[in-house]
N, C-alpha and C positions, 0 to 999 in steps of 0.2 A: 309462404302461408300468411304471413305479417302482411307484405306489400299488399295481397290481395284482399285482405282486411284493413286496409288502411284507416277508416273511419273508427271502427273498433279500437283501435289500437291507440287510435291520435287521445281517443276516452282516456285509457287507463296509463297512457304512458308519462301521465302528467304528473302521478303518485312518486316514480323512477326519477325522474326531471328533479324533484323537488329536492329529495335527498340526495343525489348526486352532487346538484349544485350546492348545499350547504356544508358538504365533507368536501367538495373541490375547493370552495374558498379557501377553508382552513390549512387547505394542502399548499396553497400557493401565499397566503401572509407565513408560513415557515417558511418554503424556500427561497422568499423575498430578501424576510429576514437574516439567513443562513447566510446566503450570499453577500449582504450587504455589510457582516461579520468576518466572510471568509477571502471574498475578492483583496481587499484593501494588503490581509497579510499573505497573498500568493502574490503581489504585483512588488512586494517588498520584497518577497526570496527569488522571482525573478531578476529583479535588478541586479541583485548581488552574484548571482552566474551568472549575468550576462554582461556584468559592470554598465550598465544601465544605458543600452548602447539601444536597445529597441521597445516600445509602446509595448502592450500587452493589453487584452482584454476577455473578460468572459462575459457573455451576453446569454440572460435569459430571455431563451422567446416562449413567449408562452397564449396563447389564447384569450386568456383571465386576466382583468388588469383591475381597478378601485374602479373603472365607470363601467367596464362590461362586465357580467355576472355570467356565471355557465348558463345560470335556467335561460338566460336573453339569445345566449348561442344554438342551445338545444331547441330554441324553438324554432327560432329563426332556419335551421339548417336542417327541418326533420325530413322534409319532401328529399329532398339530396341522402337523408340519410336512410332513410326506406327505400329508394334505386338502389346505394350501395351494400345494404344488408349489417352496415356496420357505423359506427358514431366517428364522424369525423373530426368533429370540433369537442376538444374536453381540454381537462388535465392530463389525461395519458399522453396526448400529443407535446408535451412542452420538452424543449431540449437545452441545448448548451451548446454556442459557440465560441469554439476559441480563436481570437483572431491576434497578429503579429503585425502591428504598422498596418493595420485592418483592414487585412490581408489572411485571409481563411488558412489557420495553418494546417490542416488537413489537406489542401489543396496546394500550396504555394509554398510550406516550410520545409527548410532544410532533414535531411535527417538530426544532425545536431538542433536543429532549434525544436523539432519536435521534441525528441529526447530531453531538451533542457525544460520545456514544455511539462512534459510529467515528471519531472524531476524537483518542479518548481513547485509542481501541483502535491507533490508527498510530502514536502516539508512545510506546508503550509496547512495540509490535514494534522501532520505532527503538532505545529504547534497552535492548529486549534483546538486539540484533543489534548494537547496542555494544557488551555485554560478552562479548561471542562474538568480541571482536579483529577486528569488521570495521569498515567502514567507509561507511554507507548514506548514501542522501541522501533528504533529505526532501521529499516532493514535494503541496501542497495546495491542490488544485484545486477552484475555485469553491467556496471553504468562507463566504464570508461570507452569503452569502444567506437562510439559517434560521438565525443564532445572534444573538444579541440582541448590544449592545454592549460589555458588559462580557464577556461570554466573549472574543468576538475579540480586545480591547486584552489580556487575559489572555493567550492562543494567541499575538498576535504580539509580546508582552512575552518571555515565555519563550523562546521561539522564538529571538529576537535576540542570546540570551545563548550564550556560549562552547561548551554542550555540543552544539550543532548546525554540524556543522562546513559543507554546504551544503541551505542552507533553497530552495527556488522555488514561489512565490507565482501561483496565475493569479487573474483578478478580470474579469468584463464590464463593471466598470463603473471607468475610470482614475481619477475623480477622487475617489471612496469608500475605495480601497488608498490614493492620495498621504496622504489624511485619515488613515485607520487607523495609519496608518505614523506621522505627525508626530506623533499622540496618544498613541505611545508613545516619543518621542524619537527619531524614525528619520528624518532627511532624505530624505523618498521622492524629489524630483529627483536630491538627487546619488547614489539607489541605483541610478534610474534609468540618469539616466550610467556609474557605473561598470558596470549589466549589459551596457550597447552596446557601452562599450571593450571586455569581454569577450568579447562575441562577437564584433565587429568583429575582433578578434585570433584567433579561431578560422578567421573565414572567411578569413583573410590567410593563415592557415598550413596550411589544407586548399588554398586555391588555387595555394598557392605546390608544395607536394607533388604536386598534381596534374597541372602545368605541367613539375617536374622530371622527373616519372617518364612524359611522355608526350615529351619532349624527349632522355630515356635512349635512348627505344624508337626513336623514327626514325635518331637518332643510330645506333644499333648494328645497325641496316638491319630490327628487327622488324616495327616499323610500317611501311608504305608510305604510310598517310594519317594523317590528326587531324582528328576531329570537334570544332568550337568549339561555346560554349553549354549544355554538359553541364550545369556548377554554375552560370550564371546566373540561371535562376528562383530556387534559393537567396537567392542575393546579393541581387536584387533585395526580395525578399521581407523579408528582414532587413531592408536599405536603408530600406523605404516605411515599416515597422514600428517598429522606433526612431526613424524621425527625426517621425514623429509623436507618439512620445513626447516629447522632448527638444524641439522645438519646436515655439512657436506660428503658427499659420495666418500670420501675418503675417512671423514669422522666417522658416516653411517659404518663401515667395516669394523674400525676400532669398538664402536658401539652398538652390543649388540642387541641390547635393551632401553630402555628409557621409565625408572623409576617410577611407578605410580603412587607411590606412597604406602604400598599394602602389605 
């Protein structure tokens, strides 16, 4: 309908043009900006897993630059974009490429270097989101499996040290994490232990909470009944979970419980 109105259209599509082009701007001086903030500290925690053996880049491409403006694009490209029924040239279009010895690592990277890739890329969001006055946690799930061993002893060296205020580790495989952990001076037992006491003391004071405030309700005649076993499966679950950790097949018999505190 548009196409075949084309005159019509070329009228009032200039109203569209105008504000698009002044909300695009805006959109691309931030992620100029962004980048220009965030590139510098990824090509820093790249180095450090990769001991600083390959180049690293991320490139914005994008449309919009200080000399060309959307409005100059939207104009320029509207006969093409009335054939195609849809805007070719904006801000929607802009990407990000990650390249390796500039070398397309989508195309050309290892499984490990992709892996090391976005691995490089979350703790560089981490500690831009630290200087943003907040306060995140780190969370690296099933990272050992593509990365050779010297990256990982690297990742969880770093990792270990002061600027990562809460790091969690997942791994399929317990006794490859205890290993990775000692090999970088990390007692994996007793981190083990202390993760249990910790949550051990979570689930204590969720039970306890929940115990309170179901004992308020009958109390003050809200409740008529109390359904028991609500956070069971929980507990349970932790229960069978850590204490396989923490102990061996032979200790688990001896022990048939594991103290929660309650």
């Amino acid at each position: 309908m548009f196409y075949n109105d084309s005159e019509n259209i070329k009228k009032t599509i200039d109203i569209y043009d105008n504000h698009l082009s002044s909300n695009a701007q805006k959109i691309y001086e931030r992620r100029t900006e962004f980048l220009s903030d965030f590139i510098p500290i990824f090509k820093i925690r790249y180095k450090q897993l990769s001991g600083d053996k390959e180049n690293v880049e991320i490139i914005h491409k994008t449309d919009i630059s200080e000399s060309q403006s959307l409005y100059k694009l939207l104009k320029n490209n509207l006969e093409k974009d009335l054939r195609f029924q849809f805007t070719t040239k904006g801000i929607h279009k802009d990407d990000l490429t990650f390249t390796i010895n500039s070398f397309s690592v989508k195309k050309y990277g290892s499984q490990g270097q992709q892996k090391t890739f976005l691995i490089a890329l979350k703790l560089a969001q981490f500690d831009y989101l630290s200087k943003l006055n907040s306060n995140p946690i780190l969370l690296l799930d099933d990272i050992f499996d593509k990365l050779d061993d010297n990256r990982v002893e690297q990742l969880i060296s770093f990792t270990s040290k002061g600027s990562f205020s809460q790091v969690f580790i997942t791994d399929t495989h317990k006794q490859r994490s205890k290993e990775i952990l000692e090999k970088t001076g990390i007692d994996g037992q007793q981190l083990l232990e202390d993760q249990y006491g910790g949550f051990a003391s979570v689930i204590r004071d969720e039970d306890y909470v929940a115990a309170a405030s179901s004992h308020k309700g009958l109390k003050s005649g809200n409740l008529d009944y109390l359904t028991f076993g609500k956070n069971e499966p929980a507990l349970h679950h932790y229960h069978n979970t850590y204490s396989c950790l923490l102990y061996t097949s032979d200790a688990a018999d001896e022990e048939d419980s594991v103290d929660l505190g309650g």
